[in-house]
N, C-alpha and C positions, 0 to 999 in steps of 0.2 A: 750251705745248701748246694747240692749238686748243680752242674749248669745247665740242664734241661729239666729241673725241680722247678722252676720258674712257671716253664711254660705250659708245661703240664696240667699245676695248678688254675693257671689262668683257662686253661683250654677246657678243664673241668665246669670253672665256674660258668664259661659262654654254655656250654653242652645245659646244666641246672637251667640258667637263663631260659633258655629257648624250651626244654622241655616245662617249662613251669607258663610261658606264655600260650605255650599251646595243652595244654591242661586247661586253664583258662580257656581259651578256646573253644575248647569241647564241651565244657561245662556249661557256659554263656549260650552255646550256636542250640539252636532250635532242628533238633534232630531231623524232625519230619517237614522240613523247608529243605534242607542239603540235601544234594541232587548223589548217588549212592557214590559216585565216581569222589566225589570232593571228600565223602568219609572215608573210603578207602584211601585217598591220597593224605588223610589226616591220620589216620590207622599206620598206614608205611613210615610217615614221618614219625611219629612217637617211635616204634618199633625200630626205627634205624638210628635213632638220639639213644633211645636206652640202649642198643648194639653199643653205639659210639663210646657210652657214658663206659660206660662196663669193661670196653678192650683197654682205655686209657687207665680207668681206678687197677685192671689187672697188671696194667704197665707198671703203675709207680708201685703197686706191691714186690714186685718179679727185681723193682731197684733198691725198695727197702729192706729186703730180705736179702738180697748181694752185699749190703752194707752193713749188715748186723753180723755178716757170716765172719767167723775169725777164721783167719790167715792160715793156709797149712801151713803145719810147722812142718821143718825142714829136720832131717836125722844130722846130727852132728856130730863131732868125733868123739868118741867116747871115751 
């Protein structure tokens, strides 16, 4: 495993975490009780976790894709 594979991974699963708590959130809250200012600051949050989720899952592609790639060969003497 790469040495920032680790942390990536774990930074993934905190980003899931919290977007799944606040899913829950949204789903449980009584729409017509939240004051609009609270759903737009629960709208921003989802919308900046799914940014977050997405720049990280493009990270670890952009490393697994550099590690698949083979090596340029080199011309040697003929």
């Amino acid at each position: 495993m790469a040495p920032g594979a680790r942390g990536i991974i774990q930074a993934r699963i905190v980003i899931l975490i919290a977007l799944l708590a606040l899913s829950r959130k949204i789903i449980v809250a009584d729409l017509f009780e939240i004051p609009p200012a609270a759903l737009l600051g629960l709208a921003a949050l989802a919308l900046s976790l799914g940014v977050t989720y997405w720049l990280v899952r493009d990270k670890e592609e952009v490393r697994r894709a550099r590690k698949d790639e083979p090596a340029p060969s080199r011309p040697g003497p003929v």
